[in-house]
Backbone as CSV, one residue per row, in Angstrom:
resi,resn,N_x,N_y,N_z,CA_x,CA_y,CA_z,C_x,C_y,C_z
1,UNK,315.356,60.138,146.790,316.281,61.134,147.351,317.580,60.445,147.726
2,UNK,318.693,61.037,147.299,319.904,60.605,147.697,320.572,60.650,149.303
3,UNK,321.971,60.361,149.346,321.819,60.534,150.616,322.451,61.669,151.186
4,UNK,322.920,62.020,152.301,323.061,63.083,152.870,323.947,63.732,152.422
5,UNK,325.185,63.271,151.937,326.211,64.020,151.867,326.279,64.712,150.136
6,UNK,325.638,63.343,149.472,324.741,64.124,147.955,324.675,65.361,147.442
7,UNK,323.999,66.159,148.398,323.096,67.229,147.845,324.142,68.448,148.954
8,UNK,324.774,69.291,147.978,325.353,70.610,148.534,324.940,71.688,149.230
9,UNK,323.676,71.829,149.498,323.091,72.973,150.061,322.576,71.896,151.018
10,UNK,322.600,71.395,151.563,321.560,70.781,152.631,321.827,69.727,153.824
11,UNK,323.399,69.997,153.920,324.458,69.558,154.842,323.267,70.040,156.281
12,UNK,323.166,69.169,157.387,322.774,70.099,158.719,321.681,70.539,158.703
13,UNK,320.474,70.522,157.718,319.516,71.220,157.550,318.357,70.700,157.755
14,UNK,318.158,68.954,158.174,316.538,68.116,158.840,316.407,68.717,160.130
15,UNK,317.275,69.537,160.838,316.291,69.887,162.304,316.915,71.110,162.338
16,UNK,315.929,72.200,162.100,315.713,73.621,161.875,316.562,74.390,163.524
17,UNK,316.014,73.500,164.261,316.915,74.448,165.579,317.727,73.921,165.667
18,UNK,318.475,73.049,165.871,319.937,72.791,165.469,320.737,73.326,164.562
19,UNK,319.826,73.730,163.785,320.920,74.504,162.589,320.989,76.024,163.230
20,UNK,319.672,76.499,164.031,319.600,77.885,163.990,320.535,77.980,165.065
21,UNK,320.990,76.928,166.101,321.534,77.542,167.370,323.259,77.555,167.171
22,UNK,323.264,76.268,166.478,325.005,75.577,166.114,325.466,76.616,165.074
23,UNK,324.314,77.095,163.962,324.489,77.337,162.793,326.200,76.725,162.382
24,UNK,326.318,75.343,162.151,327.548,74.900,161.505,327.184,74.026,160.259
25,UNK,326.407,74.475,159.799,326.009,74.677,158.361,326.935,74.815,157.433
26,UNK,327.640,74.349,156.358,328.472,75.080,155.689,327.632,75.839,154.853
27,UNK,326.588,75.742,154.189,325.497,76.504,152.908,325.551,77.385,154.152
28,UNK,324.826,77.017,154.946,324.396,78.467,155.858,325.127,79.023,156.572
29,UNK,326.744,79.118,156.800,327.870,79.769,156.552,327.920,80.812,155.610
30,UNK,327.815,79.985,154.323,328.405,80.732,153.217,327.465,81.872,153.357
31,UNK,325.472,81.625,153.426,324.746,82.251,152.890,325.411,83.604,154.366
32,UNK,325.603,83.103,155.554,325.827,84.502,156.391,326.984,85.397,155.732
33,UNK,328.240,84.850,155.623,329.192,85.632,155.213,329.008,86.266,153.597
34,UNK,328.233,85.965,152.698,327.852,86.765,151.927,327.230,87.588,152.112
35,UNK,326.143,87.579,152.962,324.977,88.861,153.487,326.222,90.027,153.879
36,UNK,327.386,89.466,154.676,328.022,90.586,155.044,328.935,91.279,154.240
37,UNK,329.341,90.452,153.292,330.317,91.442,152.697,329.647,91.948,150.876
38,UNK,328.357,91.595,150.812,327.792,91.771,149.931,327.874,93.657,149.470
39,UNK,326.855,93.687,150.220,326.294,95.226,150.732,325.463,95.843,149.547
40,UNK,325.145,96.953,149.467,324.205,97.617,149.005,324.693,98.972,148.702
41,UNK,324.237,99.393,147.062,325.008,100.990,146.886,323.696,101.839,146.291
42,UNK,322.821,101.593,146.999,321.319,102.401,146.578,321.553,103.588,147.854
43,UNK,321.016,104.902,147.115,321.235,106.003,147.901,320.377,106.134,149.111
44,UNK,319.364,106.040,148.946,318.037,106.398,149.974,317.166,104.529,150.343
45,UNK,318.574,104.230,150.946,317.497,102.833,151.891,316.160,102.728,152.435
46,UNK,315.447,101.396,152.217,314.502,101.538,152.952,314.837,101.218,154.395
47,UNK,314.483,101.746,155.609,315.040,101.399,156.654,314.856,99.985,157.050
48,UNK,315.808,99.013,157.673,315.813,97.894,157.698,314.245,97.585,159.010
49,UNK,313.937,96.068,158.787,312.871,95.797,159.621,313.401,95.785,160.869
50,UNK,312.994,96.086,161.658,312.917,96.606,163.384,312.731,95.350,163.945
51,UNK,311.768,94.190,163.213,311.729,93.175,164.155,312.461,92.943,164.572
52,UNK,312.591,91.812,166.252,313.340,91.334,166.546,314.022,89.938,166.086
53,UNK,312.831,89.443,165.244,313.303,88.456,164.456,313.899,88.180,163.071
54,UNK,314.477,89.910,162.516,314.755,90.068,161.149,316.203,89.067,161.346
55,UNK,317.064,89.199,161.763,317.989,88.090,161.938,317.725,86.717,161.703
56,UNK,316.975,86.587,162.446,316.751,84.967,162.067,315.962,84.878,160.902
57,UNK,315.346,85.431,160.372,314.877,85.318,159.318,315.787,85.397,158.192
58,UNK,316.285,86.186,158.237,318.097,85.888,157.567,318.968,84.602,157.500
59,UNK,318.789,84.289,158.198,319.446,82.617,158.568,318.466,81.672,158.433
60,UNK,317.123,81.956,158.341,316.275,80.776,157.662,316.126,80.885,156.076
61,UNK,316.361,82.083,155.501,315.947,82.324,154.495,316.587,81.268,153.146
62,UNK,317.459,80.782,153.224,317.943,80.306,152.740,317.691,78.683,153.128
63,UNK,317.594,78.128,153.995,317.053,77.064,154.638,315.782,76.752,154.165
64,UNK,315.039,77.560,154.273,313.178,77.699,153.797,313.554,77.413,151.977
65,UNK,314.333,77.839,151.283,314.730,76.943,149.857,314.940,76.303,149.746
66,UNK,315.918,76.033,150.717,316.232,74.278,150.225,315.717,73.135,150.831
67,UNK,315.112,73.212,151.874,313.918,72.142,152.434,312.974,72.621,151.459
68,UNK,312.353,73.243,151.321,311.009,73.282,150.017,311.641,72.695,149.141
69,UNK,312.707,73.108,148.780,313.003,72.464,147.452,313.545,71.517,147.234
70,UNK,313.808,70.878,148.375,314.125,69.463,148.109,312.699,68.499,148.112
71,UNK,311.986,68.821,148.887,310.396,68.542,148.882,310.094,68.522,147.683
72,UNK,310.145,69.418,146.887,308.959,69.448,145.246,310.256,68.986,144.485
73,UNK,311.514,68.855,144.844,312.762,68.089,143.612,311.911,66.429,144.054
74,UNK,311.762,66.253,145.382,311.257,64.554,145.085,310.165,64.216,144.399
75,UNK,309.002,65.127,144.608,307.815,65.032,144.378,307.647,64.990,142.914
76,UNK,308.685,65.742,142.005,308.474,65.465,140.937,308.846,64.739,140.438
77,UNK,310.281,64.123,141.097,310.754,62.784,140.384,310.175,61.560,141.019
78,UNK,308.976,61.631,141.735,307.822,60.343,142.236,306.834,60.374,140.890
79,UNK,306.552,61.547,140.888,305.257,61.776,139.744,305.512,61.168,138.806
80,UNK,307.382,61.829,137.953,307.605,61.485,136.345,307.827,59.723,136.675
81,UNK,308.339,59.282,137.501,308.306,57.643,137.734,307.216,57.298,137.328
82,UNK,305.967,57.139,138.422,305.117,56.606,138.531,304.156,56.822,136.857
83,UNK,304.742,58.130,135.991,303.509,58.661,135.231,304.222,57.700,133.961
84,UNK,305.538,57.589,134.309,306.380,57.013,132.987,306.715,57.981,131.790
85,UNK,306.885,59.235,132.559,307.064,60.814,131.534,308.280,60.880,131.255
86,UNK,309.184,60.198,132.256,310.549,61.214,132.807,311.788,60.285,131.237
87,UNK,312.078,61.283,130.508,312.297,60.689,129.544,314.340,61.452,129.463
88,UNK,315.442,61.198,128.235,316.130,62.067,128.277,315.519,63.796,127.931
89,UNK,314.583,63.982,127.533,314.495,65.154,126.804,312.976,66.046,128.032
90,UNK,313.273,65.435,129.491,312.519,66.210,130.015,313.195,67.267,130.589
91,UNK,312.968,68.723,130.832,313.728,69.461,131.116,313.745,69.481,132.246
92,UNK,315.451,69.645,132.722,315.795,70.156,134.280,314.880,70.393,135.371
93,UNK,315.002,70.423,136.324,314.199,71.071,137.200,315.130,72.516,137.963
94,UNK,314.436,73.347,137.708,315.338,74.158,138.291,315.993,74.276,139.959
95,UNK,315.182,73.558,140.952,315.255,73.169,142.471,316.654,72.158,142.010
96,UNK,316.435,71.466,141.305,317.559,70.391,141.152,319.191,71.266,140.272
97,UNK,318.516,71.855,139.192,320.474,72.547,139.020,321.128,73.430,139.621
98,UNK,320.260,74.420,140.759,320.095,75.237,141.495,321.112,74.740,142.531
99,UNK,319.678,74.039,143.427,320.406,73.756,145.113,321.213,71.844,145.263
100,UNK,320.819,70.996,144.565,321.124,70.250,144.555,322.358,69.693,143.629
101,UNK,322.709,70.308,142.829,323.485,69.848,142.215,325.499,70.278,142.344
102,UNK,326.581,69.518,142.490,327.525,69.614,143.163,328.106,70.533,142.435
103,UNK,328.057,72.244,142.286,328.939,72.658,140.963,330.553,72.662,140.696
104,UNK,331.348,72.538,142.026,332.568,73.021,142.014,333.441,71.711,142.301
105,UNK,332.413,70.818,142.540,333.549,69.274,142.803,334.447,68.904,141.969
106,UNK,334.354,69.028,140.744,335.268,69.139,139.830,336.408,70.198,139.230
107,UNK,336.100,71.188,140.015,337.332,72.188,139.984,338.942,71.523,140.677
108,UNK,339.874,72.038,139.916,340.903,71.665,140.598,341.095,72.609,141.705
109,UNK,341.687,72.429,143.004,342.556,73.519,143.768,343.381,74.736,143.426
110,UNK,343.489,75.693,142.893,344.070,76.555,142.357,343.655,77.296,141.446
111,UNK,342.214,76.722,141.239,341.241,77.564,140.313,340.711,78.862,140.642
112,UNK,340.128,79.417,139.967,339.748,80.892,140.346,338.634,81.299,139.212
113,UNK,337.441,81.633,139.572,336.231,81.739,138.794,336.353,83.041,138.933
114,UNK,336.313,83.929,138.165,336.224,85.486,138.411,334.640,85.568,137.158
115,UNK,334.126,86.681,138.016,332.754,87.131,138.031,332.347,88.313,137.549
116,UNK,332.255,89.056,136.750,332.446,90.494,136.213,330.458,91.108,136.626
117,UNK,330.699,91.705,137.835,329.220,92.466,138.100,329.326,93.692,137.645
118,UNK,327.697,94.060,137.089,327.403,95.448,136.267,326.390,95.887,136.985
119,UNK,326.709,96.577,137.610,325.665,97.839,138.142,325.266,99.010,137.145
120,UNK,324.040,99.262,136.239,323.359,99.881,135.517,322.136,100.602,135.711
121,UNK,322.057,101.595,136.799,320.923,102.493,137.250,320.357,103.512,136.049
122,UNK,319.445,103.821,135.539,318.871,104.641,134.800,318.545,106.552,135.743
123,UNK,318.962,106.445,137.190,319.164,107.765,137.599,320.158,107.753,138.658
124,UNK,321.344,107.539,138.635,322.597,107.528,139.693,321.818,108.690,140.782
125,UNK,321.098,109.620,140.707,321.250,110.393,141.650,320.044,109.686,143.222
126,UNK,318.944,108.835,141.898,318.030,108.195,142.770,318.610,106.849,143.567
127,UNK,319.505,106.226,142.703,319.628,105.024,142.975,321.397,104.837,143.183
128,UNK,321.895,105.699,143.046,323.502,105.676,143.019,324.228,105.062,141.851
129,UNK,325.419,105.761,142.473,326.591,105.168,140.886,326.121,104.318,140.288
130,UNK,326.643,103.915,138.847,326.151,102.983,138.244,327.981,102.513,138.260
131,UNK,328.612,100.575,138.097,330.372,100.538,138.299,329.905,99.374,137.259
132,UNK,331.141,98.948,137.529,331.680,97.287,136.842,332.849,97.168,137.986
133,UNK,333.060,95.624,138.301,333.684,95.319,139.403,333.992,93.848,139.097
134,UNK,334.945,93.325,139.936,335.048,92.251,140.019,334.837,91.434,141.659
135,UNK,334.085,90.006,140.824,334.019,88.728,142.338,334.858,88.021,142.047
136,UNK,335.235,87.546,143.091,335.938,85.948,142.521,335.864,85.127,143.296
137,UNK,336.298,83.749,142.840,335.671,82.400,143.788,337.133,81.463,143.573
138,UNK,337.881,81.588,144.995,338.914,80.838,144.320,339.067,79.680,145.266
139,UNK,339.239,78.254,144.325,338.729,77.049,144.926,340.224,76.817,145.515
140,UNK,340.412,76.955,147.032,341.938,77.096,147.769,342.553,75.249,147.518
141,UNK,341.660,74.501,148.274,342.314,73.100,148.561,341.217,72.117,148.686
142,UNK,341.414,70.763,148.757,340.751,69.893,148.775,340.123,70.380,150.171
143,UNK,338.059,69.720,150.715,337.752,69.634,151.830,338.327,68.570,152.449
144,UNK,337.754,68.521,154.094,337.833,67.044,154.686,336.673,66.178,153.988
145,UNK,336.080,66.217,152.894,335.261,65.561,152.251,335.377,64.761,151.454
146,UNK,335.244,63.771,150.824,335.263,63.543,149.374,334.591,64.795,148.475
147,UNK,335.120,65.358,147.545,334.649,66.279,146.359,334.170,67.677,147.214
148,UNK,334.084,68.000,148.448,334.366,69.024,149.189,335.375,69.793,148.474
149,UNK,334.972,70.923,148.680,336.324,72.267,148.432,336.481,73.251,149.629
150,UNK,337.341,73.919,150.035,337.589,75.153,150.832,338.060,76.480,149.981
151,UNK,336.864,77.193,149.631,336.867,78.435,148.678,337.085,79.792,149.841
152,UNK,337.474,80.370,148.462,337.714,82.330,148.801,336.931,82.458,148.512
153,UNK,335.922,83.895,149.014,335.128,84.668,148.620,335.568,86.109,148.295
154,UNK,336.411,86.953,147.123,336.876,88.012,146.928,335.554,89.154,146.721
155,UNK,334.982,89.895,147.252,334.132,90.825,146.618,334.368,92.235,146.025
156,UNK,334.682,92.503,144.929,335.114,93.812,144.651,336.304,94.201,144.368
157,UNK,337.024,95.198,144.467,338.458,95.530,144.458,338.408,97.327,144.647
158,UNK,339.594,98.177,145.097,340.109,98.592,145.566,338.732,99.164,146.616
159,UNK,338.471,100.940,146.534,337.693,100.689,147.422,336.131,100.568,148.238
160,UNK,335.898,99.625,146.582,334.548,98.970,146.848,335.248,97.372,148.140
161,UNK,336.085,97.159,148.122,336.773,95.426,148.202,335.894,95.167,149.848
162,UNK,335.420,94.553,149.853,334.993,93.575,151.095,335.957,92.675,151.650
163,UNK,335.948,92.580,152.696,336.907,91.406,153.796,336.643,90.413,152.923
164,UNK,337.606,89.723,152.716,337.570,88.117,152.108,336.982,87.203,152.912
165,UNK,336.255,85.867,152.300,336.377,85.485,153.331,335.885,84.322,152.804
166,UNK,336.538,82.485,153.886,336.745,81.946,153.388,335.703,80.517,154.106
167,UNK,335.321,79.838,152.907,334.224,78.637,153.392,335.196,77.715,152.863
168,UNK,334.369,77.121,153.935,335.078,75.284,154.047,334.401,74.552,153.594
169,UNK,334.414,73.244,152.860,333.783,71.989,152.919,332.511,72.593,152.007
170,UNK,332.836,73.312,150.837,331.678,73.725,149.692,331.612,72.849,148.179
171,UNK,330.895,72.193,148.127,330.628,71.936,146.485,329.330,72.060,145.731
172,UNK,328.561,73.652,146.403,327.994,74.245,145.651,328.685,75.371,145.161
173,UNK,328.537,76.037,144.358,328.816,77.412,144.063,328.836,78.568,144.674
174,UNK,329.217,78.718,145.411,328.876,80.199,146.536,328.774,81.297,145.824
175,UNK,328.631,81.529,144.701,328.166,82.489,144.283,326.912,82.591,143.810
176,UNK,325.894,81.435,143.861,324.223,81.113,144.068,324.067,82.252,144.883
177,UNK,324.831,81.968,146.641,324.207,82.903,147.685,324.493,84.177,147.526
178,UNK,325.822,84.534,147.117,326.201,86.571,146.674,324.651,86.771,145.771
179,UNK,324.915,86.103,144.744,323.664,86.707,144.097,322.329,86.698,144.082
180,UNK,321.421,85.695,145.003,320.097,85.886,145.938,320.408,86.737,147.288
181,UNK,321.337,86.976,147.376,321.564,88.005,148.617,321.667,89.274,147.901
182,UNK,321.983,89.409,146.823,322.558,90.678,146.130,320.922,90.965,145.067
183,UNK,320.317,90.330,144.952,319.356,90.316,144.582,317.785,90.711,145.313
184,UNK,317.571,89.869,146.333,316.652,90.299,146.867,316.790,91.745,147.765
185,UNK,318.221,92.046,148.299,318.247,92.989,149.358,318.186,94.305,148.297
186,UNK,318.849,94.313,146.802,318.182,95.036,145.919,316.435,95.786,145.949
187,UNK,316.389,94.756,146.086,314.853,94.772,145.259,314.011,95.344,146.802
188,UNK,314.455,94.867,148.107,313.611,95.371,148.922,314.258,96.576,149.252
189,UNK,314.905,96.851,149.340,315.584,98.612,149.266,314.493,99.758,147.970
190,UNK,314.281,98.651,147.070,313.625,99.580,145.906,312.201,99.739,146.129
191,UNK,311.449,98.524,146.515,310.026,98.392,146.458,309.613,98.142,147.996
192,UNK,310.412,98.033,148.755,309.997,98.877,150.512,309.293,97.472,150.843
193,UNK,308.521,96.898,152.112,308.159,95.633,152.482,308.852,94.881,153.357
194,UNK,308.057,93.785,154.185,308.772,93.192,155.312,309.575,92.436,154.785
195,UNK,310.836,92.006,155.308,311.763,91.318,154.701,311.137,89.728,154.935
196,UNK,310.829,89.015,156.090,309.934,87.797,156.354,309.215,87.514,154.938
197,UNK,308.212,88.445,154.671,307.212,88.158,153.345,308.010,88.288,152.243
198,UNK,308.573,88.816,151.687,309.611,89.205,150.794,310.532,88.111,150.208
199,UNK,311.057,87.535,151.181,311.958,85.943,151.363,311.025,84.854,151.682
200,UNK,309.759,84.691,151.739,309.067,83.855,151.695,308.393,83.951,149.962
201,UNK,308.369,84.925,149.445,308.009,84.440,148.360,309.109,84.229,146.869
202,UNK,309.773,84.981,147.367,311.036,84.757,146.623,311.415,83.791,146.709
203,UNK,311.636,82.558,147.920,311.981,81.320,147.777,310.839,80.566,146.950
204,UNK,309.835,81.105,147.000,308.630,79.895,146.472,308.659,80.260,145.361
205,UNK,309.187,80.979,145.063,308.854,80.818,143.405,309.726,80.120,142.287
206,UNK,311.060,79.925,143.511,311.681,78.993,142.489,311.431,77.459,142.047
207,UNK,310.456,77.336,143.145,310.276,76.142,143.526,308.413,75.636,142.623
208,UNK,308.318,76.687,142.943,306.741,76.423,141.865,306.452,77.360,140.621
209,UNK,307.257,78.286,140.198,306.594,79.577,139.212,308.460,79.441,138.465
210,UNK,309.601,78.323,138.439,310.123,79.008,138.357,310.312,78.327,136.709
211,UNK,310.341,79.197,135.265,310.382,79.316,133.609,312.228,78.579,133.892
212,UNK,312.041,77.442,133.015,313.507,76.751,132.724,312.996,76.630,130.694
213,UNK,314.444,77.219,130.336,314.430,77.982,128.877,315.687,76.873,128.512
214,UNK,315.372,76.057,127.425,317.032,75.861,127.211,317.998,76.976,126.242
215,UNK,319.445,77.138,126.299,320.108,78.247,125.916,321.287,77.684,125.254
216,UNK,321.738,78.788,124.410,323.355,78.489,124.100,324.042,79.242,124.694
217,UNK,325.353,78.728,125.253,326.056,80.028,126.016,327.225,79.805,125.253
218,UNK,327.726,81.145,124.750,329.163,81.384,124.234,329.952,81.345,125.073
219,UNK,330.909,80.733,125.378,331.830,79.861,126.630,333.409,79.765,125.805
220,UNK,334.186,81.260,125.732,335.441,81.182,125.551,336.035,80.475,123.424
221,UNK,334.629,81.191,123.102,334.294,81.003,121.901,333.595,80.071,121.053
222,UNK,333.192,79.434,122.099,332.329,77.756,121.932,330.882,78.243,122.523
223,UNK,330.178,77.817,121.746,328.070,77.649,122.410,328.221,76.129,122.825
224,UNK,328.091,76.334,123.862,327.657,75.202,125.118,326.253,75.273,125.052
225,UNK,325.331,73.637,125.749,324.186,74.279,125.945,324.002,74.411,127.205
226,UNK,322.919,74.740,127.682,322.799,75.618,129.023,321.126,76.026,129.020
227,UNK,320.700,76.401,130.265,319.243,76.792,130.585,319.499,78.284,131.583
228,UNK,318.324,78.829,131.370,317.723,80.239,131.558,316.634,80.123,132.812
229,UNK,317.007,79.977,134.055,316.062,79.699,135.075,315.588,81.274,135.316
230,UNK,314.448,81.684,134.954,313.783,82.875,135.114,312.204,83.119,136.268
231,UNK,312.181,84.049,137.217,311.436,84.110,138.085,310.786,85.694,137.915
232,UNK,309.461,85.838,138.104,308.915,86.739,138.703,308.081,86.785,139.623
233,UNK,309.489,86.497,141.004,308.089,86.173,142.465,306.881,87.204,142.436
234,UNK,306.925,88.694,142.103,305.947,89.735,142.439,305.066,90.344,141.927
235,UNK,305.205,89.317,140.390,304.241,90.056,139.622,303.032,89.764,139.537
236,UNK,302.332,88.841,140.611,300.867,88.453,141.262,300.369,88.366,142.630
237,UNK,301.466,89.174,143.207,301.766,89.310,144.590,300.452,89.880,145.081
238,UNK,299.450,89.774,146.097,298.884,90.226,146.745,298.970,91.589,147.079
239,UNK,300.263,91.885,147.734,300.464,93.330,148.019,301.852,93.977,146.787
240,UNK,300.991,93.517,145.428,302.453,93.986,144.640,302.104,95.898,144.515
241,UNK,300.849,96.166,144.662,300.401,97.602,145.054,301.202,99.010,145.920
242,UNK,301.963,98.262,146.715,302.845,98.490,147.673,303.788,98.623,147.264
243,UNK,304.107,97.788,146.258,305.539,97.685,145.638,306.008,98.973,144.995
244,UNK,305.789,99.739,145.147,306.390,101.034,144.077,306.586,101.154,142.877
245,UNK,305.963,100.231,142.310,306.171,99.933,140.728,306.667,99.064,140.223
246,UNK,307.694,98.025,141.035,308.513,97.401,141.182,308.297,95.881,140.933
247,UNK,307.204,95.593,140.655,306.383,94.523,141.232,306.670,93.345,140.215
248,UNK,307.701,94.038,138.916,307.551,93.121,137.542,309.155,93.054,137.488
249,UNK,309.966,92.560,138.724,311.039,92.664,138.608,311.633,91.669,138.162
250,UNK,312.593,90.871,137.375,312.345,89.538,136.942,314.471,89.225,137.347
251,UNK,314.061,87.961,137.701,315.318,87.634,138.156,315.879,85.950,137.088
252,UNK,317.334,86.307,136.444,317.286,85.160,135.912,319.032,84.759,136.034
253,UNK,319.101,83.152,135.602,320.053,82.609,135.949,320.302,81.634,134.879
254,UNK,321.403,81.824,134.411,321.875,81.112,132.876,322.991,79.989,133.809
255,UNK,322.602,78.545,133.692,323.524,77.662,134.067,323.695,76.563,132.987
256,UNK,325.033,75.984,132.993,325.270,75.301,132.240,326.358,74.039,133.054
257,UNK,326.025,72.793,132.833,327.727,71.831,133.347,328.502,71.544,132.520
258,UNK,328.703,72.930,131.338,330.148,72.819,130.276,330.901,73.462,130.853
259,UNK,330.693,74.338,131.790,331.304,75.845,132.055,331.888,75.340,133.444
260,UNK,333.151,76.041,134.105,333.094,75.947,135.267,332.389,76.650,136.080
261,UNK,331.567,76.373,137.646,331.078,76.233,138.597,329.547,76.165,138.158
262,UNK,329.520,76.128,136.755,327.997,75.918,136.193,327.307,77.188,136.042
263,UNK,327.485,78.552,136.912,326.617,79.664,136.771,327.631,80.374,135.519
264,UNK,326.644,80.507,134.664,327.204,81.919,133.200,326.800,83.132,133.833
265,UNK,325.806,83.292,134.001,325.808,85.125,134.043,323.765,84.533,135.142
266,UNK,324.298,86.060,135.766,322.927,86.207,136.874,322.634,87.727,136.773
267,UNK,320.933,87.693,136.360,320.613,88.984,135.982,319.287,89.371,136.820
268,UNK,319.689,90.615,137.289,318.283,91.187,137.903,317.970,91.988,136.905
269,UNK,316.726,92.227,136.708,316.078,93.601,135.966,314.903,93.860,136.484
270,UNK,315.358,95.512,137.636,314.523,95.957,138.424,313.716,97.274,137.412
271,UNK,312.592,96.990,136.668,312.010,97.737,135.932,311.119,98.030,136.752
272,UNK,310.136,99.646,136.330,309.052,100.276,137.093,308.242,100.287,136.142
273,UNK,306.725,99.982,136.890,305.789,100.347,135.898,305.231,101.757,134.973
274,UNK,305.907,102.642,136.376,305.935,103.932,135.889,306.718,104.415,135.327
275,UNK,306.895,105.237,133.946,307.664,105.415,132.988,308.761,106.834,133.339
276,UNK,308.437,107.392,134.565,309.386,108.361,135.277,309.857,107.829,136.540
277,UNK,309.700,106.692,136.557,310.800,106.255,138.197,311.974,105.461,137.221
278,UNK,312.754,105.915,138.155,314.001,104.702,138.138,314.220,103.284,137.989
279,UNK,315.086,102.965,136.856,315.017,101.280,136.869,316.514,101.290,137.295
280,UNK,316.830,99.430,137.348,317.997,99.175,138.167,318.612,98.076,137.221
281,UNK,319.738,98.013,136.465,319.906,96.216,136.049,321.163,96.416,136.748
282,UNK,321.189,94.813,137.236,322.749,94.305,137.431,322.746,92.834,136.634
283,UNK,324.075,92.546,136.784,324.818,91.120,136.263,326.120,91.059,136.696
284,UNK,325.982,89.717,136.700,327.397,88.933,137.536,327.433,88.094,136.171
285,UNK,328.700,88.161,135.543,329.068,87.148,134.502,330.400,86.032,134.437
286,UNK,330.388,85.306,134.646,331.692,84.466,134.670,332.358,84.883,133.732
287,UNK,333.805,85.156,133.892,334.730,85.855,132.644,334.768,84.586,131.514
288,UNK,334.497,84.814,130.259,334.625,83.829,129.254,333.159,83.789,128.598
289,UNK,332.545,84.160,129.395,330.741,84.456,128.762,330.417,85.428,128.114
290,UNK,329.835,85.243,126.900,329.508,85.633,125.761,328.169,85.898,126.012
291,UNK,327.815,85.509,124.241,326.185,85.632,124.005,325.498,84.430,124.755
292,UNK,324.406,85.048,125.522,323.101,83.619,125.717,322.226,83.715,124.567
293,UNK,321.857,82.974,124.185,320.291,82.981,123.129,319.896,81.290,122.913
């Protein structure tokens, strides 16, 4: 394991109450101010959890990934050592291109990643409008860091547009957190459930269940290569019964380090088992992204 300042998501994060009380986190910054200006355009919410601890569970949720996953990123690079596996042609780990890896250190200051999201409901009246919109991620100035950045967070435009808003000292991608925030709060609006259990398995599955595909991504008329990190936390879920049908929802993430900030396109596909309920797709695509295959 490298050392502290290394790994982008995990600034502040070896002593859990220190982070929860200071929260001066920059990851766990970003991950709050996305929860807020994210939001949700499903018609009939499930009502949010009542606990008193749904908050903090919000602010661990993201924490509970990247301590796990820095846990099973070592564990596997002890194993491939010791086994003498770990070769050029072993594939990625997805814990490692995910949360550990620096995506935006190499952006210049004045850059601007724009994000093209597709909202695609199969019954607007169940699930609301179906739009196209724009994110954007614009890398303002150098951090007080080495390879640190101080980014914009733009969500939307006219009057979908969210408060801007701006992180310091980032060289992950902040748009990882819009879209596991934009993702899971999806999915529990659709298939109903405690948010605690919900974000406990959704983090674990990236970390143990999660399919790494290698890909070509069309990148401004060029195939780059690139990988397909694909998850289905719910489709062996204990209480996927509960789920409303929902249970085979599959979440995936096309990254590449040809592209800038590394994410191509992030796809939910909220399908039902039942052939008269409502399905849901969205995608967030970096402008310049083409075909994956």
């Amino acid at each position: 394991m490298t050392g502290r300042g290394s790994a982008p998501f995990r600034r502040d994060f070896e002593n859990v109450n220190f982070l929860v009380k200071s929260r001066r986190s920059h990851y766990e910054v970003a991950h709050y101010k996305a929860a807020n200006i994210v939001g949700c355009e499903i018609t009939n919410p499930v009502e949010p959890d009542p606990s008193p601890s749904a908050d903090l569970e919000d602010r661990r949720f993201m924490l509970k990934i990247i301590t796990q996953s820095a846990v099973a990123a070592t564990s596997l690079a002890l194993a491939l050592a010791f086994s003498g596996s770990a070769t050029a042609e072993t594939t990625p780990n997805a814990v490692a291109m995910l949360f550990e890896t620096k995506h935006i250190t190499g952006i210049a200051p004045g850059t601007e990643l724009l994000y093209k999201f597709e909202r695609k409901p199969s019954d607007e009246k169940a699930l609301g409008p179906g739009f196209t919109d724009d994110i954007k991620v614009k890398v303002e100035s150098e951090g007080k860091e080495a390879g640190k950045k101080n980014v914009l967070i733009e969500m939307y435009t006219g009057e979908r547009a969210r408060d801007p808003n701006r992180i310091t000292d980032m060289d992950g991608n902040p748009m990882l957190v819009v879209y596991l925030d934009t993702a899971l709060g999806h999915f529990r609006q659709l298939a109903g459930g405690n948010q605690g259990y919900l974000k406990d398995r959704f983090s674990k599955s990236f970390i143990k269940d999660a399919k790494v595909d290698p890909v070509k991504v069309s990148f401004k008329g060029q195939d780059v290569d690139g990988y397909r990190i694909t998850v289905t936390p719910f489709i062996n879920d204990p209480s996927r019964s509960k789920m409303r049908g929902y249970q085979n929802v599959v979440f995936s993430i096309v990254v590449s380090d040809k592209i800038p900030g590394h994410f191509a396109k992030m796809t939910s596909n909220y399908a039902n088992q039942e052939k008269a309920a409502p399905t849901l797709e969205e995608h967030m695509t970096l402008e310049g992204v083409g075909a994956v295959k």
